[in-house]
VEXTOR-144898 format. One line per 8 residues: number of its first residue (from 0); their letters; for each residue x, y, z of C-alpha. Coordinates in Angstrom, 2 decimals. Each point is the difference from the previous one (the first is absolute). Layout:
% VEXTOR-144898
NUM	A	X,Y,Z | ... $
This chain:
% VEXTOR-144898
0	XXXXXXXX	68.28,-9.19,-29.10 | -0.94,0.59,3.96 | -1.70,2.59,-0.89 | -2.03,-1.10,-2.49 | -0.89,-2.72,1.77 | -1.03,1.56,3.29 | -2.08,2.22,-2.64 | -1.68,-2.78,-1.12 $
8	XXXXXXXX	-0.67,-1.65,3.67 | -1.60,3.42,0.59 | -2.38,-0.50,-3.26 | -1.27,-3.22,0.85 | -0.55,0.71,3.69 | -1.80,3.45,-1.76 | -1.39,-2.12,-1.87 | -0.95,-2.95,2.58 $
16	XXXXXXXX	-1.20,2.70,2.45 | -2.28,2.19,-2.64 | -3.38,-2.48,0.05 | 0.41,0.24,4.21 | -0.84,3.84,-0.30 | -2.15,-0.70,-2.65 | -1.89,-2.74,1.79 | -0.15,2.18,3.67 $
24	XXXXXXXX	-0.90,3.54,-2.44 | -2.98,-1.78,-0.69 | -1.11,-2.11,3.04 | -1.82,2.91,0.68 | -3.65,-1.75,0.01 | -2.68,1.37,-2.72 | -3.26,1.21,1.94 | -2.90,-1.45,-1.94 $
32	XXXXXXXX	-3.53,-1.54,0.40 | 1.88,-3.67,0.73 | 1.80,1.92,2.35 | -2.94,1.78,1.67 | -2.05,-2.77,0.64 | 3.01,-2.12,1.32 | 0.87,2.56,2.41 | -1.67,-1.86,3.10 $
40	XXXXXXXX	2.35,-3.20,-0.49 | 3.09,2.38,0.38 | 1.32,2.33,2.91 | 2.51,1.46,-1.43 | -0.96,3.27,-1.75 | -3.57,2.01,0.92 | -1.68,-0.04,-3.57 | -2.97,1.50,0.71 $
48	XXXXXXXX	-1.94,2.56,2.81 | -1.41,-3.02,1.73 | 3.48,-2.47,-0.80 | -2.28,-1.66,-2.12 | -3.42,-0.50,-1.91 | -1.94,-0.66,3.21 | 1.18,2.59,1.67 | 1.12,-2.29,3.17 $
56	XXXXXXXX	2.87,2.24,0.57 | 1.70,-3.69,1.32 | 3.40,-0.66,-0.54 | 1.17,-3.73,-0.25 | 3.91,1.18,1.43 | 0.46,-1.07,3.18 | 3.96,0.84,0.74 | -1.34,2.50,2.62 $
64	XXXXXXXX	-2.48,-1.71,2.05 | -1.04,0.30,3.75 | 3.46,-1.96,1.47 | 1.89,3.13,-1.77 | -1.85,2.93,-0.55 | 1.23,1.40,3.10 | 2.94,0.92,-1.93 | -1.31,2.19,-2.76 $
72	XXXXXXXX	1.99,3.27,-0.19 | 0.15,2.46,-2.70 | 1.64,-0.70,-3.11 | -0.30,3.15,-1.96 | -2.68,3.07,-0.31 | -0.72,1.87,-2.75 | -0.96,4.00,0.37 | -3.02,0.58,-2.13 $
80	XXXXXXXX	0.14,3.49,0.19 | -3.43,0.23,-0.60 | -2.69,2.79,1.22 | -1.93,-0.29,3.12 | -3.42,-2.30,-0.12 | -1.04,-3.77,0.23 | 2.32,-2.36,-1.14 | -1.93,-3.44,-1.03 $
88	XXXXXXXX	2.37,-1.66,-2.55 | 0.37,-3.87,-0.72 | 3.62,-0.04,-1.40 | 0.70,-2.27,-3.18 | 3.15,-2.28,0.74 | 1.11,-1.01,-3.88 | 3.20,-1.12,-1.35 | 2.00,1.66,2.82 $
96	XXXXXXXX	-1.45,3.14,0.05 | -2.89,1.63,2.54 | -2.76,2.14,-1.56 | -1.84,2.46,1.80 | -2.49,2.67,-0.01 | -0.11,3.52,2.64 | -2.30,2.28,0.60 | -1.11,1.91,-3.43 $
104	XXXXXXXX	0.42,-2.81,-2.22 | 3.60,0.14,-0.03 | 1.66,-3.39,-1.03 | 3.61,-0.99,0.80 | 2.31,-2.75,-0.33 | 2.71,-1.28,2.42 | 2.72,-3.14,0.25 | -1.92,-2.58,1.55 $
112	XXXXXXXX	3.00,-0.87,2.08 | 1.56,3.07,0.81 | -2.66,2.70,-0.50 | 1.92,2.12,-2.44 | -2.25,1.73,-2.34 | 0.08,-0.37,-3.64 | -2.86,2.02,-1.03 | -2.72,2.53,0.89 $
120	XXXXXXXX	-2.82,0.98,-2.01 | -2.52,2.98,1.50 | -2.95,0.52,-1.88 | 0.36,3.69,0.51 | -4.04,0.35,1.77 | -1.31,2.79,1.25 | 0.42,0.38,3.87 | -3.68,0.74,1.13 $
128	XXXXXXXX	-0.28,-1.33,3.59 | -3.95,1.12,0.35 | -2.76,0.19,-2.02 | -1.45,3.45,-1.60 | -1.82,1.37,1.70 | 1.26,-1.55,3.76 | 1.34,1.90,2.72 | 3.48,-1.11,-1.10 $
136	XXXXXXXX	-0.69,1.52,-3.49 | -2.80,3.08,0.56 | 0.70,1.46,-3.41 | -1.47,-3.13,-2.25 | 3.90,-0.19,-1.58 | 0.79,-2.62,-1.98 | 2.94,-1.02,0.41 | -0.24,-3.80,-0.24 $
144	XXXXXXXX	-2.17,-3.29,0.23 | -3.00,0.39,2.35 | 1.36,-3.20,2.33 | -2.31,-1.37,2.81 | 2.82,-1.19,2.59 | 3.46,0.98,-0.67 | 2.42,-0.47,-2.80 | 0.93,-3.55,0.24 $
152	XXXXXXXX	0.39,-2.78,-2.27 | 0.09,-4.13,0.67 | 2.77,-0.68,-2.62 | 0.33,-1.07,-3.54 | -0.29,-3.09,-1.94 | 3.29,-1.68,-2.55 | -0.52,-1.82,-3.01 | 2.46,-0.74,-2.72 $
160	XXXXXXXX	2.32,2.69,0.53 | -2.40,3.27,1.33 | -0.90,1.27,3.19 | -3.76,0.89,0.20 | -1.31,2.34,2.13 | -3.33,2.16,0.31 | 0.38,3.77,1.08 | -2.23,2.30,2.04 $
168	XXXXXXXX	-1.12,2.13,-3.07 | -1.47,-3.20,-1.21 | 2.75,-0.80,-2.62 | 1.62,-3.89,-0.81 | 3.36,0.00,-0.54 | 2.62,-2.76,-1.95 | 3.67,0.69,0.78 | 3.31,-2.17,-0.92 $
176	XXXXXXXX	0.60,-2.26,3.56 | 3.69,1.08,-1.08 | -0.10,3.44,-0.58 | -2.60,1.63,1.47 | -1.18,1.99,-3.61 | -3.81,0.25,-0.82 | -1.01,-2.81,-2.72 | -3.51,1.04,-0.32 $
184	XXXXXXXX	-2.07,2.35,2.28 | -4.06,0.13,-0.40 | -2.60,1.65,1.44 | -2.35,-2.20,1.96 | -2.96,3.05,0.62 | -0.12,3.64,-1.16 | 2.85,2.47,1.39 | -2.73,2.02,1.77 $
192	XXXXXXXX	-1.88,-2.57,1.57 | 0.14,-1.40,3.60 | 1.21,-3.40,-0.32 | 3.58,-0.94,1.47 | 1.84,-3.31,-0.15 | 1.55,-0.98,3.28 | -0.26,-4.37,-0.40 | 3.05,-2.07,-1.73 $
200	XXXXXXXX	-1.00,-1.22,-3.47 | -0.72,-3.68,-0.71 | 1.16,-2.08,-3.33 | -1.96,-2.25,-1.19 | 0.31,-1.89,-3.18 | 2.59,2.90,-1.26 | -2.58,2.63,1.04 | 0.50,2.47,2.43 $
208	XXXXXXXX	-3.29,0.36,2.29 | -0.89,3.42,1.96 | -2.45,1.22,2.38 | -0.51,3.85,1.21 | -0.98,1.84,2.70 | -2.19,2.93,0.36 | -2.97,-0.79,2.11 | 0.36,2.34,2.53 $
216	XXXXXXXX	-0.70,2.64,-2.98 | -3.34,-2.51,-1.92 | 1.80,-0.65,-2.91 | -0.90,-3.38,-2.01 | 1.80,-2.78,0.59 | 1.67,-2.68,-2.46 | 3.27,-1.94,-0.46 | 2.09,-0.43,-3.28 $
224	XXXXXXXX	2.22,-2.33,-1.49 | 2.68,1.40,-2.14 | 2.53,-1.95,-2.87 | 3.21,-0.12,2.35 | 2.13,0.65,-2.68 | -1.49,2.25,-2.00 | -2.48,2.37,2.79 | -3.45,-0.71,-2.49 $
232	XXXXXXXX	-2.99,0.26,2.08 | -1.14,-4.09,-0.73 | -3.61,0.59,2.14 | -1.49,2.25,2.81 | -2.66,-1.59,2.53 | -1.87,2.25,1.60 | -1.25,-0.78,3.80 | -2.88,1.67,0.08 $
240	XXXXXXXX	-2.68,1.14,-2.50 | -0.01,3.13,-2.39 | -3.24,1.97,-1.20 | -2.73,-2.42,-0.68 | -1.23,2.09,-2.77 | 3.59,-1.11,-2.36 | 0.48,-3.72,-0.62 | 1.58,-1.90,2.92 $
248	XXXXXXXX	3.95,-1.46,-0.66 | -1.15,-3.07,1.18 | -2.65,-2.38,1.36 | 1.27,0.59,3.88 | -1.05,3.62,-1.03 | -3.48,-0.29,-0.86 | 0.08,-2.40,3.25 | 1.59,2.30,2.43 $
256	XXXXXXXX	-1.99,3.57,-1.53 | -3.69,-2.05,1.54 | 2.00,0.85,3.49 | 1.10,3.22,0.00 | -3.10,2.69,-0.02 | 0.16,3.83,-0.62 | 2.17,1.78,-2.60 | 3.36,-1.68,1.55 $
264	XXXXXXXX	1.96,0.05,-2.96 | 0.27,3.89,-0.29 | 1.63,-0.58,3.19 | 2.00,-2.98,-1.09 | -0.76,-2.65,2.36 | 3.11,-1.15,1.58 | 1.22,-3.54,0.22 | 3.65,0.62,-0.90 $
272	XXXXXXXX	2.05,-3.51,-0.02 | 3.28,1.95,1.41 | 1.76,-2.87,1.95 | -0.30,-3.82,0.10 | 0.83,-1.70,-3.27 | -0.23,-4.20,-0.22 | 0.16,-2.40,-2.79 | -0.26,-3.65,-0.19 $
280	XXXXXXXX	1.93,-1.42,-3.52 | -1.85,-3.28,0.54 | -3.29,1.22,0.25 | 0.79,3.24,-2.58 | -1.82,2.29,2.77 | 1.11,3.26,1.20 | -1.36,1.44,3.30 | -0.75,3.58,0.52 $
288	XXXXXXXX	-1.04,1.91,3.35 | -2.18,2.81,-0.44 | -0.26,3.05,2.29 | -3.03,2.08,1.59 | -2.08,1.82,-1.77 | 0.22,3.94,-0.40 | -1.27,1.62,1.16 | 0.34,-1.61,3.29 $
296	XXXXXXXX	-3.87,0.98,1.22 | -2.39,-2.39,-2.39 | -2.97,2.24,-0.07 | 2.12,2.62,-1.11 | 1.21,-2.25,-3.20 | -3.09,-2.95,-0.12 | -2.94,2.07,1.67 | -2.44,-2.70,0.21 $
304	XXXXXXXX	2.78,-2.88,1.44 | 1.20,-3.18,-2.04 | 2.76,-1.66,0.87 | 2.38,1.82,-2.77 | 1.58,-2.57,-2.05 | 2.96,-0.52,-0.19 | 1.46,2.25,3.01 | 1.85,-1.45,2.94 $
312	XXXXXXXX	0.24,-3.92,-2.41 | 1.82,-2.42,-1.20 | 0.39,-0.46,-3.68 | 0.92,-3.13,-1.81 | 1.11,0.84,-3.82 | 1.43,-1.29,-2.89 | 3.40,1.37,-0.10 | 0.32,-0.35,-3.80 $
320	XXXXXXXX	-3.38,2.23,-0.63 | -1.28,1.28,3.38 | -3.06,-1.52,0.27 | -1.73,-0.41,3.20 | -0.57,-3.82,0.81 | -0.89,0.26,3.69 | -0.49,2.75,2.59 | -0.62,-0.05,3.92 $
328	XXXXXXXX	-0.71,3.34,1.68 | 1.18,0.15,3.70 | -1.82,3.42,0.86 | -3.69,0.14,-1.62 | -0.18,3.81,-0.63 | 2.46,1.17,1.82 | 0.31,3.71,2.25 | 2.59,-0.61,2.33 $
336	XXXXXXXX	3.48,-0.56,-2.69 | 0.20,-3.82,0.23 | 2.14,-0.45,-2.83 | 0.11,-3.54,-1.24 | 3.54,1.01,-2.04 | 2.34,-1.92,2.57 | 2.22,-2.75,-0.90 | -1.89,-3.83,-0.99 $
344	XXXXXXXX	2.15,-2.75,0.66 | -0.60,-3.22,-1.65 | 0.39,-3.07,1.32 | -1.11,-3.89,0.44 | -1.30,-0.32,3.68 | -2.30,-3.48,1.20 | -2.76,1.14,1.06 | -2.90,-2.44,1.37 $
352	XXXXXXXX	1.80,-3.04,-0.98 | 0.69,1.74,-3.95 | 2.81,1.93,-1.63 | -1.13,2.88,-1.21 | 1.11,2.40,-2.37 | -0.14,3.65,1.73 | 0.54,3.52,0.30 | 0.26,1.38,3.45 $
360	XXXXXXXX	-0.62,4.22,0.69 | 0.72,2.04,2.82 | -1.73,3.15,-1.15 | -1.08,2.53,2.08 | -3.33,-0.66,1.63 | 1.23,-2.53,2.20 | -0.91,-2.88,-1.34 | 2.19,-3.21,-1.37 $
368	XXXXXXXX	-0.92,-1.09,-2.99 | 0.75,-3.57,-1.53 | -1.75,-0.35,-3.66 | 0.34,-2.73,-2.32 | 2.35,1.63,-2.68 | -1.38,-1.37,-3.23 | -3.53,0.08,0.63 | -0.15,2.73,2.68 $
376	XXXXXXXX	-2.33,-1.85,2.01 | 0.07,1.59,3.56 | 1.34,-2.70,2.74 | 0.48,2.30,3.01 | 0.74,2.79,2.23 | 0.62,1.36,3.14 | 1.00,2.70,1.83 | 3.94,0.57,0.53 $
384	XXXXXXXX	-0.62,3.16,1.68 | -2.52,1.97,1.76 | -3.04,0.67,-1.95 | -3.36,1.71,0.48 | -1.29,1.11,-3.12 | -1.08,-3.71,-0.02 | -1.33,-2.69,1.58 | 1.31,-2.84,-2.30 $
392	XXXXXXXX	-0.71,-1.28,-3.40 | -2.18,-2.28,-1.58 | 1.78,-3.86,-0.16 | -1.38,-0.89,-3.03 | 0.66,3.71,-2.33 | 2.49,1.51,2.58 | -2.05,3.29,-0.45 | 0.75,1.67,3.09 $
400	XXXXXXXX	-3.11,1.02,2.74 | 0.23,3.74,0.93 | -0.44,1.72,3.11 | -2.88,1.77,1.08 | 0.61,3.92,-0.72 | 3.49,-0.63,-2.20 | -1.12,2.54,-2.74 | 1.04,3.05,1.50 $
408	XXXXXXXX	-1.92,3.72,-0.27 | 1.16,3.20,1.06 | -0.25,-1.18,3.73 | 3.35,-2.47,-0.88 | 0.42,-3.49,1.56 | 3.42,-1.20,1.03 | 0.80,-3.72,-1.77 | 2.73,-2.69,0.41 $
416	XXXXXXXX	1.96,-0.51,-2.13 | 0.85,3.51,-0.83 | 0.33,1.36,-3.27 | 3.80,-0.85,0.51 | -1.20,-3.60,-0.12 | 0.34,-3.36,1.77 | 2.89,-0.74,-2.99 | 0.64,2.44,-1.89 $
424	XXXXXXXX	2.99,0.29,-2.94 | 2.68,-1.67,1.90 | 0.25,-3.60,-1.38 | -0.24,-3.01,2.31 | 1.27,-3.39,-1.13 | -0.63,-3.43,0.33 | 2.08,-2.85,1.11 | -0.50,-3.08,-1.35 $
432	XXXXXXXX	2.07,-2.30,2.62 | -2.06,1.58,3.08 | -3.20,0.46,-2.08 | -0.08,3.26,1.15 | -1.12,3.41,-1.45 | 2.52,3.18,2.18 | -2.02,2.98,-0.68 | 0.67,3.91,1.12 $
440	XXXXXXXX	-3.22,0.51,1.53 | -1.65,2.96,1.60 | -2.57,0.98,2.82 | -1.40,3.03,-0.99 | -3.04,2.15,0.44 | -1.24,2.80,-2.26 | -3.23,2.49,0.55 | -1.56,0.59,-3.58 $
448	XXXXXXXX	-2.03,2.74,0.28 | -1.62,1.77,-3.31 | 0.02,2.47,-1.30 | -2.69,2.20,-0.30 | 0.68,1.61,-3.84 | 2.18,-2.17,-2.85 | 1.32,2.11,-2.94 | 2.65,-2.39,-1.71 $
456	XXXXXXXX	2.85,2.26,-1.53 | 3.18,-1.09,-1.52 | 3.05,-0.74,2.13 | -1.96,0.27,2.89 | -0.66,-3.15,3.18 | -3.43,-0.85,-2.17 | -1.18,-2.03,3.21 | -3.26,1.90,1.32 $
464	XXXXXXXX	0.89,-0.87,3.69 | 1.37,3.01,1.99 | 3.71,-0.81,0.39 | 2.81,2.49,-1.07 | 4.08,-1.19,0.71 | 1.80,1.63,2.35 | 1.68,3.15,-1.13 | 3.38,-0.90,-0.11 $
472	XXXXXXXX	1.75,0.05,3.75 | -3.08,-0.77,1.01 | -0.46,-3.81,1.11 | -3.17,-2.19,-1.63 | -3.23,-0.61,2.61 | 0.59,-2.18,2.71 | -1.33,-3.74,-0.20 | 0.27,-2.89,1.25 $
480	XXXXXXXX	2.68,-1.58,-1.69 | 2.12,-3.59,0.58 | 2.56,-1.71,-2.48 | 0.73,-3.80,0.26 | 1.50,-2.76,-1.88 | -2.70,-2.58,-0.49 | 0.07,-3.62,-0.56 | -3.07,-0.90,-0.94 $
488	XXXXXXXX	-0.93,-3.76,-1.22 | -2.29,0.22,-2.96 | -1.11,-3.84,0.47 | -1.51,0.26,2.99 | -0.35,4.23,-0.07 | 1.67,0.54,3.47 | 2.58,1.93,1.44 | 3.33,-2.21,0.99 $
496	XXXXXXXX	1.90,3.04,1.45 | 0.57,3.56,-0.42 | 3.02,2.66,0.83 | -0.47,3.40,0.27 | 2.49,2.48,-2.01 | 1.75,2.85,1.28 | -1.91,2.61,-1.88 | -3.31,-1.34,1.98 $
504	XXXXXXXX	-1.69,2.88,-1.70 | 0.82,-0.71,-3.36 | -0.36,-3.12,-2.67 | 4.19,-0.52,-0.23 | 0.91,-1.75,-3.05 | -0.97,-2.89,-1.93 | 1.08,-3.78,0.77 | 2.58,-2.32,-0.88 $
512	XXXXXXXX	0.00,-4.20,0.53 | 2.86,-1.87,-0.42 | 0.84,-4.07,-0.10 | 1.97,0.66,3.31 | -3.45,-0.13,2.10 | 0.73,4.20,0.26 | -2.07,3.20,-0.58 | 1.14,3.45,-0.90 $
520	XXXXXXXX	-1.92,2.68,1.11 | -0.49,3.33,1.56 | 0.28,4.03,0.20 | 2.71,1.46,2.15 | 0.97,-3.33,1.26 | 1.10,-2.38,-3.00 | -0.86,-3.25,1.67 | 0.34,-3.74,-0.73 $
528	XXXXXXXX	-2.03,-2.39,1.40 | -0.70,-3.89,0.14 | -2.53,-0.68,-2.46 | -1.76,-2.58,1.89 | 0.07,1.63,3.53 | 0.50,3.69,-0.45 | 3.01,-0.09,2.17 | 1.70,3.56,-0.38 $
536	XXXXXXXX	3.54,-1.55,-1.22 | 1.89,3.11,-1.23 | -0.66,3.93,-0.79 | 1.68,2.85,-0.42 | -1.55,3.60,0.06 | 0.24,1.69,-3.22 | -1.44,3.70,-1.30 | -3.76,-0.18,0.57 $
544	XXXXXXXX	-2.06,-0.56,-3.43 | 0.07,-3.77,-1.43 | -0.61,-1.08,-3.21 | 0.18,-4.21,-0.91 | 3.43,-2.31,0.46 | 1.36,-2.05,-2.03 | 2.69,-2.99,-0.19 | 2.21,-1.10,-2.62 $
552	XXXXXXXX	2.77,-2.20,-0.60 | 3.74,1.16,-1.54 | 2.94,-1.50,-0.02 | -0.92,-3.03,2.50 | -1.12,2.82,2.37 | -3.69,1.18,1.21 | -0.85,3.45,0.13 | -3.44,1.96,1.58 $
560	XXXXXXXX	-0.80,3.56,-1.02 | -2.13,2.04,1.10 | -1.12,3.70,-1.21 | -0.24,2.49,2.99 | -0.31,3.24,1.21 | -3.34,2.44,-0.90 | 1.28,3.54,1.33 | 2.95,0.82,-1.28 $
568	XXXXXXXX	2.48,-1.87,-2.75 | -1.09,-3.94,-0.11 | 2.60,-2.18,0.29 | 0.51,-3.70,-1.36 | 1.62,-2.14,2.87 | 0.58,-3.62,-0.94 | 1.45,-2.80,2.47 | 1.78,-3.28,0.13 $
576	XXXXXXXX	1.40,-2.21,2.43 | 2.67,1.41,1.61 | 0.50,3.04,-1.40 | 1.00,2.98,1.87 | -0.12,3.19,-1.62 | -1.73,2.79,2.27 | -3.47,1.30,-0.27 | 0.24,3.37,-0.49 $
584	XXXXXXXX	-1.87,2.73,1.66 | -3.23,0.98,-1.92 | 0.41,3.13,-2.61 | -1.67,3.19,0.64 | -3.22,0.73,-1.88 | 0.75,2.56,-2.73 | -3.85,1.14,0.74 | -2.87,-1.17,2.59 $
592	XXXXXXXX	-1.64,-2.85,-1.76 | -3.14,0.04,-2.10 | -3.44,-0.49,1.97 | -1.75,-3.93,0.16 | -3.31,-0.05,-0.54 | -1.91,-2.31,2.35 | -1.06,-2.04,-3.18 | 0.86,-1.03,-3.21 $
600	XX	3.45,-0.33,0.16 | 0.01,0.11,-4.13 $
């Protein structure tokens, strides 16, 4: 009888305790549009590559905050064990578990709290470090994608149970958030051609959206929106017009073919969208930077001028077909790689007395931009860095006023910004308690010179300037070169305050604002400062090589990660208050590191 009743306690407390594991089995938090465009009211998972729709890369969590932060040690690290090159990743905090992306498209999963991997996924890419045809690769072999600036990749994108994430040999990719294992794989250009994916996907309105690069090597630019369950190509925009003598995809087309002159198309025009990614729900407008035109030299692709719609833009479409609503172009005809592609952030600012609806760009010829986001009416901008290739812009169209002699010949002129840009693909963010915009800025110089013959060829640096990389051991051309956080207030377009990083030669890493008046930043030194004053709180020196931090919330506990380290194996270090587990020393590079280009940065 004791028995049988202590068998039956143990029933009904079986019984008692089963919808408890049933209830916490599936508190695990479904990833869908709702949750998407929510994902700026909460801080504790990282949804999306900017932490949410307007990429403000702002985090409401404010247990760390500038009376604290001086206690931030290492929590855990996670060894990616990934090949030498850039590392430029946005990890994906979701339902306890951190998503990330290495150099050659390789994807991996790890406990958000501990750093304990659960899955990898490699997409198995050929290893070509150099174009055909460069001095790294005399012999024209094959072996990979043609790739403008290293084999990195910003991070993926999560929706309703897959991982998203765009490869270098231009492929888009579904796999199971749990497992790791391909759902669908497509082909986003032709296995032979030179387009490469190196930007984090965007969802929209269940569809996955996709840039490319590609023009360093004059291919034709477009982005794509895919079914996000199923991979079905839904619509392809193209950025810049075709052969005027077949019937033009759209209206923009037949607009944007009156500026372009020549035979461009045969050389495809350029204008790949392969970074920044917006959307506004409210106003059903997605936002789409553009990049230079290839090649690079315009009278060697639009003999007789025009300003070359839509290079070096900003693109305002209709996420559910892709149609263009509104464009702005930054860089009229562009020669000196002035990509437009670099993060928008949107935002309501006062401005004059009036809330405005805006998007705010950092892109790489110096300038500021604030636009109004659903009209793209131009309201201002300024210089956040040095510039010479202009003297201003025009208040009323924001068309900017060139310099005397900017188009360069075969004699060469040396320009600020630099084709490495005054922003380039590290993402700033904005703060909406300080009103402040923290941006990785860069004081650069360049000296385009021509050159004197242009044969385009496939797989090689279509460009026609005179510029080859280094061979590899070799290090780039000198330049002038300066890396700084920058607060920058896009009300009033001034500087508040700026700190420069420990790799003054470099860009560092993107930018990340918090609710505790703090900013992350940095490359080499992993800093955090006062949002307001710029006041160097805590650091810590970490592997050389940034990528973009991130904060997130588990168990009552904040977390910031960070993705580090470009030579050798890149490393995931994450920190907390209080925690004390050692940094370790940097690993060894298995090989010496691919060569940067001085532009593009595709």
């Amino acid at each position: 009888m004791q028995i049988q009743n202590r068998k039956m306690l143990w029933f009904v407390a079986a019984m008692v305790a089963l919808p408890v594991s049933v209830a916490t089995a599936q508190q695990a938090r479904r990833v869908d549009d709702s949750a998407l465009k929510s994902a700026a009211e909460h801080g504790e998972e990282w949804l999306t590559y900017g932490r949410d729709y307007e990429q403000t890369r702002y985090s409401p969590i404010k247990q760390i905050d500038t009376s604290n932060v001086s206690r931030l040690g290492l929590a855990w690290y996670y060894d990616t064990n990934s090949l030498p090159g850039t590392v430029e990743a946005t990890p994906i905090v979701s339902n306890g578990t951190l998503y990330g992306t290495v150099t050659w498209s390789v994807v991996f999963a790890v406990d958000a709290r501990t750093g304990k991997e659960k899955w990898r996924w490699d997409p198995q890419i050929g290893h070509q470090n150099f174009p055909p045809g460069s001095a790294g690769n005399p012999n024209k072999v094959r072996t990979g994608p043609s790739l403008c600036c290293g084999p990195g990749n910003r991070g993926v994108a999560v929706y309703d149970g897959k991982v998203y994430v765009g490869t270098l040999d231009a492929r888009l990719v579904a796999l199971d958030a749990e497992t790791g294992k391909v759902v669908w794989d497509v082909r986003t250009a032709g296995a032979n051609e030179d387009y490469s994916i190196t930007s984090a996907p965007l969802i929209a309105q269940g569809k996955v959206i996709i840039g490319n690069g590609g023009g360093e090597f004059a291919v034709r630019g477009y982005v794509t929106a895919y079914d996000a369950e199923t991979g079905k190509q839904l619509w392809r925009t193209y950025t810049v017009p075709g052969d005027p003598s077949k019937p033009f995809e759209s209206k923009a087309m037949e607009v944007a073919a009156k500026t372009w002159t020549g035979e461009w198309w045969k050389l495809g025009g350029g204008g790949n969208p392969w970074d920044g990614i917006s959307y506004d729900p409210d106003l059903d407008l997605l936002y789409v930077g553009t990049g230079q035109g290839g090649p690079w030299v315009r009278r060697y692709r639009s003999p007789q001028g025009g300003d070359n719609l839509y290079i070096c833009s900003i693109l305002a479409l209709r996420p559910e077909t892709g149609e263009q609503v509104w464009y702005f172009q930054t860089t009229p005809g562009d020669e000196w790689d002035y990509d437009s592609v670099q993060g928008m952030t949107l935002a309501n600012l006062k401005i004059n007395g009036k809330v405005r609806q805006v998007l705010m760009q950092a892109p790489k010829n110096g300038f500021f931009y604030v636009l109004d986001r659903k009209t793209g009416q131009f309201i201002s901008a300024v210089p956040f860095v040095k510039v010479t290739w202009a003297t201003g812009v025009d208040p009323k169209t924001g068309r900017p006023t060139e310099a005397p002699n900017v188009h360069y010949d075969t004699n060469g002129v040396t320009l600020w910004p630099g084709a490495a840009g005054g922003h380039n693909w590290p993402p700033m963010s904005f703060n909406p308690d300080t009103g402040l915009v923290y941006i990785p800025a860069l004081d650069s110089s360049f000296r385009y010179i021509q050159a004197p013959e242009f044969k385009p060829e496939l797989g090689l640096y279509n460009w026609g300037i005179v510029f080859r990389p280094p061979a590899p051991g070799q290090a780039p051309p000198p330049s002038s070169r300066q890396g700084f956080v920058l607060a920058w207030d896009p009300t009033t377009q001034t500087e508040r305050w700026r700190v420069p990083v420990m790799n003054g030669g470099g860009i560092g890493g993107g930018t990340l604002t918090t609710a505790g008046n703090l900013v992350f930043a940095g490359d080499g030194e992993f800093m955090a400062l006062s949002a307001d004053k710029g006041e160097k709180l805590w650091s810590t020196k970490l592997p050389m090589g940034f990528a973009s931090p991130v904060t997130y919330v588990l168990d009552g506990k904040q977390y910031v990660s960070i993705l580090a380290g470009r030579a050798g194996k890149a490393r995931i270090y994450t920190f907390a208050l209080d925690a004390n587990v050692p940094i370790p020393p940097p690993p060894a590079p298995a090989t010496p590191p691919p060569p940067q280009g001085q532009g593009g940065n595709e």
